[in-house]
C-alpha positions in Angstrom: 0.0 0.0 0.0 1.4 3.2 -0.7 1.6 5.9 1.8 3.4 9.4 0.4 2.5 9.8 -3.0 3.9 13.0 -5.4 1.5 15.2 -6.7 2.7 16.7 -10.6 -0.9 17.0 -12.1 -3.9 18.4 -10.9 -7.2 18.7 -13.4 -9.4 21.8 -11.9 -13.2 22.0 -12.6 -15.8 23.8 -10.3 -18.6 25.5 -10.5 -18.2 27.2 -6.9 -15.0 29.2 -7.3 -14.7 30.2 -3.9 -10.9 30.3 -3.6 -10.1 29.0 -6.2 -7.5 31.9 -7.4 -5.6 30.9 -4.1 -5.4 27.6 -4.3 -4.4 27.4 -7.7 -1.7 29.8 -7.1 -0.4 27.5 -4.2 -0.3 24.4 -6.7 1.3 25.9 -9.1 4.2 27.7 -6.8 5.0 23.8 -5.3 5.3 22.7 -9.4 1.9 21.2 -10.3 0.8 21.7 -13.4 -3.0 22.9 -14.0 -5.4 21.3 -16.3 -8.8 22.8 -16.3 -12.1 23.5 -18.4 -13.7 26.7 -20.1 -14.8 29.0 -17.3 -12.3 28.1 -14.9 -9.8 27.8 -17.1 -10.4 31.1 -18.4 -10.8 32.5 -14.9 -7.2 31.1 -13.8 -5.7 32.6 -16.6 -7.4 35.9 -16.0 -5.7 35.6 -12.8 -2.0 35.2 -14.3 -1.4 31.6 -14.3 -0.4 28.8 -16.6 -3.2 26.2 -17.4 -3.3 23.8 -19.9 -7.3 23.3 -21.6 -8.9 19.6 -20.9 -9.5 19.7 -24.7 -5.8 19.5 -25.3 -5.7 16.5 -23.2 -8.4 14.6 -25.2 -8.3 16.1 -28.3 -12.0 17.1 -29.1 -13.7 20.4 -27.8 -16.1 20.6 -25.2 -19.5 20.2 -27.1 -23.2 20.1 -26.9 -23.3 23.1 -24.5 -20.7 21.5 -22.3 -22.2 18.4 -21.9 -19.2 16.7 -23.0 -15.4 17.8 -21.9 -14.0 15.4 -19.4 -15.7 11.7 -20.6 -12.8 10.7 -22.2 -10.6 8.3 -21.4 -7.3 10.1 -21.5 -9.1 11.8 -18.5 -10.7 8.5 -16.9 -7.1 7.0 -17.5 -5.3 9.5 -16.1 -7.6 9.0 -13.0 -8.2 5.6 -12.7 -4.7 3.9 -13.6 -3.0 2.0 -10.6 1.0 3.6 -10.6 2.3 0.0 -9.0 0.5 -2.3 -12.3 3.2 -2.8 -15.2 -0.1 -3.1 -17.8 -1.7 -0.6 -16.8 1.6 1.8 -17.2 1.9 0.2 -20.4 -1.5 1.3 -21.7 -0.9 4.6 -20.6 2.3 4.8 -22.4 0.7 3.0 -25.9 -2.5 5.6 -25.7 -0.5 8.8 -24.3 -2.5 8.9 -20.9 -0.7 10.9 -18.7 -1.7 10.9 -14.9 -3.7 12.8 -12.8 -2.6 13.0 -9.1 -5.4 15.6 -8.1 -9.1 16.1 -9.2 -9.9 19.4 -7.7 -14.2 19.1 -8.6 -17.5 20.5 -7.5 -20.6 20.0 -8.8 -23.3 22.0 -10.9 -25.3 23.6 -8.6 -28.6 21.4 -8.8 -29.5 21.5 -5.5 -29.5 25.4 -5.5 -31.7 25.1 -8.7 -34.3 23.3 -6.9 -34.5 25.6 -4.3 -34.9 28.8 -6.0 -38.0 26.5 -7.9 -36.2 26.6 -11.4 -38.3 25.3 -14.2 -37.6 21.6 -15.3 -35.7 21.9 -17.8 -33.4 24.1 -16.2 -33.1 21.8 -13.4 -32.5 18.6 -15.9 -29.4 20.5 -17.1 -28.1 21.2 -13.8 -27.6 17.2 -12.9 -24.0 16.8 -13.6 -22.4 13.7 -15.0 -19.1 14.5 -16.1 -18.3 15.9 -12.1 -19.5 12.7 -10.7 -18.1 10.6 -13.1 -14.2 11.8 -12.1 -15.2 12.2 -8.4 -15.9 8.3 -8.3 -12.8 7.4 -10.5 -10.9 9.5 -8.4 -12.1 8.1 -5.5 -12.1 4.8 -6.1 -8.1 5.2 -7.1 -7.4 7.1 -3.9 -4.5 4.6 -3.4 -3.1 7.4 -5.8 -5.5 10.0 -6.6 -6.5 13.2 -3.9 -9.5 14.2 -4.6 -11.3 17.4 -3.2 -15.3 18.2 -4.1 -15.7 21.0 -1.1 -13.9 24.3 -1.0 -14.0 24.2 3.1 -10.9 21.4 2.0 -8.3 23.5 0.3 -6.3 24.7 3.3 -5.8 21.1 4.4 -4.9 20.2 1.1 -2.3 22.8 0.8 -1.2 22.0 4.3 -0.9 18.1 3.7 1.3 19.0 0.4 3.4 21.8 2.4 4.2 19.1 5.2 4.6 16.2 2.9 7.0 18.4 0.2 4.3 18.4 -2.7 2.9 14.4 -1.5 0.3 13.4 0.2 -0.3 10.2 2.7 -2.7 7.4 2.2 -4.7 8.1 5.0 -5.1 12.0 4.1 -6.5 10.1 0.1 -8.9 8.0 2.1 -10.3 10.6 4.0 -10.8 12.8 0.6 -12.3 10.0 -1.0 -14.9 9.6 2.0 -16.1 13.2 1.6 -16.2 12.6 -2.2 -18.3 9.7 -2.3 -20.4 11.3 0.4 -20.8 14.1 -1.9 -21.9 11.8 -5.2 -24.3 10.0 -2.6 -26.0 13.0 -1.9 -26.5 14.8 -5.3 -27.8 11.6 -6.7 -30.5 11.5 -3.5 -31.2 15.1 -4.4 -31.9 14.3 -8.1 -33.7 11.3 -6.8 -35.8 13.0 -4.9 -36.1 15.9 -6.7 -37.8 13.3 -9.8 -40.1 11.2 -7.7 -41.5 14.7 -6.5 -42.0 15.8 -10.2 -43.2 12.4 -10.5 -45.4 12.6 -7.5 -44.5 9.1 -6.6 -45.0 8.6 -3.0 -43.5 5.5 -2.4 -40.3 5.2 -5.1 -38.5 1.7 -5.4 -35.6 3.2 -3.2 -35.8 6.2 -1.1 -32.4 8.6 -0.4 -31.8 10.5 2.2 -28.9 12.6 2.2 -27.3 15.6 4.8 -24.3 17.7 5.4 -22.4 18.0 9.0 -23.2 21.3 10.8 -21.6 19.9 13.9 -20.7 17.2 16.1 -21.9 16.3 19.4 -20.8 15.9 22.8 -22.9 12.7 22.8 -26.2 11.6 21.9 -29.5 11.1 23.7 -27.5 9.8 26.6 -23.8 9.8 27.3 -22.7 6.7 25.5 -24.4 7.1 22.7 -22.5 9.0 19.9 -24.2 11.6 18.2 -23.8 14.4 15.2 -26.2 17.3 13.5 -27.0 17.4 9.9 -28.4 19.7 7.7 -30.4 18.4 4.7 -30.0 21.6 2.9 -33.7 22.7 2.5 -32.8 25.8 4.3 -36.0 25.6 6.4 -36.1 27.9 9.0 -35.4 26.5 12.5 -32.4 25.2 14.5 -30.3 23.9 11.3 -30.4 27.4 9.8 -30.1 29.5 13.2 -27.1 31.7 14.5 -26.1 31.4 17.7 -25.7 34.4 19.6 -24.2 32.7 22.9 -24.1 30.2 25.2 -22.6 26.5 25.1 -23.0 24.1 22.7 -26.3 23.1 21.6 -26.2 18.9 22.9 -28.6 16.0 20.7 -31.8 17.0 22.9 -31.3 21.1 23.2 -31.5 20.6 19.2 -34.6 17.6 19.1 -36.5 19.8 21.7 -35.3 23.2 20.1 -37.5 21.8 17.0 -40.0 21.0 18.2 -40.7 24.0 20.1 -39.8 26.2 16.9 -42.4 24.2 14.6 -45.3 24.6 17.2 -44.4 28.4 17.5 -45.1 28.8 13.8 -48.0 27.6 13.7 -49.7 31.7 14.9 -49.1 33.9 13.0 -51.7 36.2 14.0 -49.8 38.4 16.9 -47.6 36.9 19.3 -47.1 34.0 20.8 -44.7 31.4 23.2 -44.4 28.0 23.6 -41.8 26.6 26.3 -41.4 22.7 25.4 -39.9 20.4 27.7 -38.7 16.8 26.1 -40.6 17.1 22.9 -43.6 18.1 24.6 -45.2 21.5 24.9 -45.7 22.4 28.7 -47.3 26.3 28.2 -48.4 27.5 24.6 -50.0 30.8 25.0 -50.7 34.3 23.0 -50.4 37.8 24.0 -50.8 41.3 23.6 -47.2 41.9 23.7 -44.2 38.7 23.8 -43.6 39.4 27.3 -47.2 38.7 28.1 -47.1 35.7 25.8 -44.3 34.6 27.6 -45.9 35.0 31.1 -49.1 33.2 30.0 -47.3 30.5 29.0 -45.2 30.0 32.0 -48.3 29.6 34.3 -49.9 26.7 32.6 -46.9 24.8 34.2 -44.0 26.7 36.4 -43.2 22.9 37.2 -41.8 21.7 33.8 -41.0 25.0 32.9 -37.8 24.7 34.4 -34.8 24.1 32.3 -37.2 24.1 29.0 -36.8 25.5 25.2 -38.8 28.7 24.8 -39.7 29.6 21.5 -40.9 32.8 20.1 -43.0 33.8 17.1 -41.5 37.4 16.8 -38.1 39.0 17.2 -37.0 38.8 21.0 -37.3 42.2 22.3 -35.8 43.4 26.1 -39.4 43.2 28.1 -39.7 39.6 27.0 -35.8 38.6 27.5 -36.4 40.0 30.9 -39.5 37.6 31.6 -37.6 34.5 30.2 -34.8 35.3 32.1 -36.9 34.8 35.6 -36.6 31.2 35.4 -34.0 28.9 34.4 -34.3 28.0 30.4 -31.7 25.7 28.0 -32.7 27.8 24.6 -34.4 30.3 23.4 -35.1 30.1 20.1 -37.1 33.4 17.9 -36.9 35.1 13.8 -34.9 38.0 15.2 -33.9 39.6 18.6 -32.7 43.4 19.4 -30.1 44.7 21.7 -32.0 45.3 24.6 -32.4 41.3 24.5 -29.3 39.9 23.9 -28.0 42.5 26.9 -30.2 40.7 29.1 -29.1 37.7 28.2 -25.1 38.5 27.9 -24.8 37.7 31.3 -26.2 34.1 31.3 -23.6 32.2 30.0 -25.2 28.9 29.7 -27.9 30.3 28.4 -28.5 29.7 24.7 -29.8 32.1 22.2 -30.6 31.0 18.5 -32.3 33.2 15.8 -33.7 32.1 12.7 -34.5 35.7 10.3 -38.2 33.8 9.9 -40.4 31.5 10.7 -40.8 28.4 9.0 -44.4 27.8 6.8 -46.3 25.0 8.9 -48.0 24.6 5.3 -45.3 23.7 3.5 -45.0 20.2 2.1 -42.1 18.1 3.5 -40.8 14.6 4.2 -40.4 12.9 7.8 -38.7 9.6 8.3 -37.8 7.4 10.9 -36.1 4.5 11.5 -36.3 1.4 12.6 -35.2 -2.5 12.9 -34.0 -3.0 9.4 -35.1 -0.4 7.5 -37.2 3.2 7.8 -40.6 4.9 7.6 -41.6 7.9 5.7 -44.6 9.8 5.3 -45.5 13.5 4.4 -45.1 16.2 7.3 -48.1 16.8 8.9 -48.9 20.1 7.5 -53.0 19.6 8.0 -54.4 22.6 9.5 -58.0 23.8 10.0 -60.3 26.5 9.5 -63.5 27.5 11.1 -65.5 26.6 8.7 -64.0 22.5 8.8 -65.6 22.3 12.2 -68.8 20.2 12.5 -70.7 21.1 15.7 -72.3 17.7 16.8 -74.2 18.7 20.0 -76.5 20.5 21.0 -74.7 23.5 21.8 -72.7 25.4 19.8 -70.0 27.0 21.2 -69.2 30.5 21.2 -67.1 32.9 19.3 -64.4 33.0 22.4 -64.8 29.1 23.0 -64.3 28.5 19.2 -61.1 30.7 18.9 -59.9 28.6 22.0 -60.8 25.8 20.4 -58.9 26.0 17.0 -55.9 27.1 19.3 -56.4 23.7 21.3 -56.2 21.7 18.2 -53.1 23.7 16.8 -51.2 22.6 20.2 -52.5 18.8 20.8 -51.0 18.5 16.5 -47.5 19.0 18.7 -48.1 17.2 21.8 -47.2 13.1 21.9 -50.4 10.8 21.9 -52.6 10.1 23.4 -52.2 14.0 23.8 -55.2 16.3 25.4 -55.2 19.7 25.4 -56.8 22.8 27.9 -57.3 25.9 26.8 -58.4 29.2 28.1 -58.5 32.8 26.6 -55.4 31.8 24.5 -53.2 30.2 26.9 -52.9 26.3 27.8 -53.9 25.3 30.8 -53.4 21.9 31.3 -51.9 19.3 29.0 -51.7 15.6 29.0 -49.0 13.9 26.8 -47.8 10.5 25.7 -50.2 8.2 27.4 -51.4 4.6 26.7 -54.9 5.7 27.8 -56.6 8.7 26.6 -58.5 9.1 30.1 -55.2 9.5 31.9 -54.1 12.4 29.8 -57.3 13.7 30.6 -56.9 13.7 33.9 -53.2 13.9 34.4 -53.9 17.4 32.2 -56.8 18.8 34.8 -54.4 17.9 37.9 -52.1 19.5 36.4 -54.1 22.7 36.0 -55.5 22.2 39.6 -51.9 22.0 40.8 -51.0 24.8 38.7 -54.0 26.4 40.8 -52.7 26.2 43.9 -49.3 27.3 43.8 -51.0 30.4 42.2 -53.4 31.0 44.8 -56.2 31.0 43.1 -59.4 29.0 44.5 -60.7 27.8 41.2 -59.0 25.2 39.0 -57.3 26.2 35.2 -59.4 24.9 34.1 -63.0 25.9 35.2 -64.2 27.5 31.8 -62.0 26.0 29.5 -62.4 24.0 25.8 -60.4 20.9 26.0 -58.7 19.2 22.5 -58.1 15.5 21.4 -56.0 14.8 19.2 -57.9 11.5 18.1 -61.3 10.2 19.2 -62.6 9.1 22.5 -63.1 6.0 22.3 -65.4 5.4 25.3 -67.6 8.4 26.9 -65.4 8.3 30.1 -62.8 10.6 28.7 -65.2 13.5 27.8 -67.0 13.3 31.3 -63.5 13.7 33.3 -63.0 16.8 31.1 -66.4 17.8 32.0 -65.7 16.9 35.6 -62.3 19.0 35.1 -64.7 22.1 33.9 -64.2 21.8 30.5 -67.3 24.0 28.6 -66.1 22.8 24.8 -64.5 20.0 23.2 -62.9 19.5 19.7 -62.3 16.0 18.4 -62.1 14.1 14.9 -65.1 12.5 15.6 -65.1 8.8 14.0 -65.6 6.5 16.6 -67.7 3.6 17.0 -69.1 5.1 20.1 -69.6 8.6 18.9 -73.1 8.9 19.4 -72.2 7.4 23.3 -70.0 10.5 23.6 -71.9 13.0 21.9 -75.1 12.2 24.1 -72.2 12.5 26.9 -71.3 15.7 25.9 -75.2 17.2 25.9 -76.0 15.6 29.4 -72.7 17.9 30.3 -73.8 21.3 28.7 -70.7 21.0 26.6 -70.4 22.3 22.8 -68.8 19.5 20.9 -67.5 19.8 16.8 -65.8 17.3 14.9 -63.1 17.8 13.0 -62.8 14.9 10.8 -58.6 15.0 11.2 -56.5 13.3 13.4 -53.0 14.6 15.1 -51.1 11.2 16.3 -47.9 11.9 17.4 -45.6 8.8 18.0 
């Protein structure tokens, strides 16, 4: 196996030319001659130095619009042939293939196309082949060949070949060809993707999924598991795209629960809002007049598990709610903006951390969620269903009023983010109680009113949270025992999909109680 290997050749041929210039200029001053293609050949020698053209190499032009320059195979042999195999030298000696030591290669910008919605055709010819073709040759010959498909890799590069006199070692090829074939992986999952999207095919014979490092972790969900962050490049707003003003590190659940919090925020639009989450689950979702009020409301539907949360925001952070957050202890805050009054209240917390995102993300928007598990992975469409007043079917007696049906569509908004079986209490735009992640939907019922009555008492107040409240399921009740402890609980309004086998049990439930009752006809499991 060979370790050091000399580096004379280097074929050049991006489309990013971030530091390009540089770079080249750095090869060329340790001897290595430059072989490049039309634009960046043209922009070297703008710049003052030597390159030779690809077409020179192969003999034929670049033709039909570029779509053929480098799928030759005095390229392909210049990247492929093994130095150490007498027939392969030979070949290269009968057909005039000289070697390449270093493919310096990134990719037409297809992904980018996609995302600024180019039409079809545009985005058909941005799928590169002849990048991809050298990057896997290269790789695949990284006994010999460097190759580098990211500019973020130049300075090592340069400071492998300055340590190494103008060589490289085996191990610094193996980790180039890593990156590269990462690299290849991913565009092809992009075009993949991209085409059974155009297709509309929901379930395609094989499914990519493909992401770039943002950072590692100290460790995962727990101490010995090991852990890392991805992006997968859709430049959704949120916790992948956010800068961090200060604090520590961001560990595996700061960023899991930093989501989750973010994506629930989203959903109002329509003035301010907070919601503090704690594991995945909300504990206090509330509007306001103001974000500081926001912020208060939300705090007092659970002070408890409040403590050492994520609080997300729905507007740009401003001082009088960075002074309310900063009352109790919080991991994250995460919001679109925040001023300078805010981040001065927060300098001083230290361990505090504070993330903005310049918007909120579109709770509308189509997407893709996967999971895995034994053996292979599920996926399914992001649950982007949302309601409207006029998708409500009142099925009792009562119909609720204006107030309780504004409560109630904010209900239903929250229990789409809590873990099933989740239930959901409401009052004047604040949560008051919520129930999360239980086998039966009767004890999130009730673990969500004593909740509120505990809530109650450390408040002083001599009425539970709950007296006057709408309540939300996020799937049916199955028996009538569920509504009636909601009742019991002081629950005036319910919202539910409806659809059980026992509806008419719980409707009839629901008028013995006095409660308005509408059907949605949409579930929200969360698993």
């Amino acid at each position: 196996m060979p370790n050091l290997v000399h580096v004379g050749r280097a074929l050049i041929s991006v489309s990013d030319k971030t530091g390009l210039t540089d770079l080249c200029r750095s090869l060329s001053a340790l001897g290595i001659e430059l072989i490049s293609t039309g634009g960046t050949a043209a922009g070297l020698r703008a710049a003052g130095l030597e390159v030779r053209d690809v077409a020179d190499v192969t003999g034929f032009p670049e033709m039909m619009d570029g779509r053929v320059k480098t799928l030759h195979p005095n390229i392909h042999g210049g990247l492929l042939a093994l130095r150490d195999d007498d027939e392969h030298l030979l070949a290269m000696a009968a057909h005039g293939i000289e070697p390449i030591d270093l493919l310096v290669v990134n990719l037409y910008p297809f992904e980018a196309t996609v995302a600024r919605v180019g039409s079809y055709d545009d985005c058909v010819e941005n799928i590169d082949i002849g990048g991809p073709a050298m990057i896997r040759a290269a790789a695949k010959n990284h006994r010999f060949v460097n190759v580098v498909v990211d500019p973020q890799d130049y300075p090592a590069l340069l400071a492998e070949l300055t340590r190494h006199g103008g060589a490289t070692s085996h191990t610094f090829r193996r980790k180039l060809a890593l990156t590269a074939y990462s690299r290849t992986a991913a565009y092809d999952a992009a075009v993949s993707g991209w085409l059974a999207a155009a297709l509309t095919e929901t379930a395609p014979r094989r499914r990519c999924f493909a992401g770039t490092l943002v950072q590692g972790l100290r460790y995962g969900e727990n101490p010995h598991q090991a852990a890392a962050f991805y992006s997968d490049g859709s430049g959704r707003p949120g916790v992948a795209t956010a800068r961090q003003w200060q604090g520590k590190e961001l560990s595996y659940n700061n960023i899991n629960d930093t989501d989750a919090a973010f994506e629930l925020v989203a959903e109002f639009q329509d003035g301010p809002a907070c919601a503090i989450i704690k594991h995945a689950n909300p504990c206090g979702v509330a509007r306001g007049a103001t974000l500081a009020e926001a912020c208060a409301r939300a705090y007092d539907c659970d002070r408890t598990s409040a403590y050492g949360g994520i609080v997300a925001l729905n507007r740009p952070l401003d001082g009088p709610a960075a002074a309310e957050i900063a009352e109790i202890f919080t991991e994250v805050v995460i919001a679109p903006g925040a001023d300078e009054a805010a981040r001065a209240v927060f300098a001083g917390r230290k361990n505090l951390r504070l993330l903005t995102t310049g918007a909120l993300p579109d709770p509308a928007a189509p997407g893709t969620a996967f999971r895995q598990v034994a053996g292979g992975f599920l996926v399914q469409d992001r649950d982007a269903g949302r309601l409207r007043p006029g998708d409500l079917r009142v099925v009792t007696r009562r119909h609720p009023t204006q107030a309780e049906l504004d409560d109630l569509l904010f209900a239903w908004t929250v229990a789409k983010h809590v873990k099933s079986n989740a239930i959901v209490y409401v009052k004047g735009g604040a949560t008051v109680g919520i129930g999360a992640g239980q086998m039966s939907r009767i004890d999130s019922t009730r673990i969500a009113a004593r909740k509120a009555r505990d809530m109650a008492m450390a408040l002083g107040l001599s009425a539970p949270l709950t007296a006057g409240s709408v309540v939300a399921s996020d799937a049916f009740f199955p028996f009538a025992d569920g509504l009636i402890a909601a009742a019991e609980a002081g629950a005036a309004a319910v919202i539910q999909p409806g659809g059980s086998l026992r509806d008419d049990e719980v409707i009839a439930a629901a008028d013995a109680a006095g409660l308005a009752m509408v059907f949605t006809g949409q579930r929200h499991f969360r698993h």
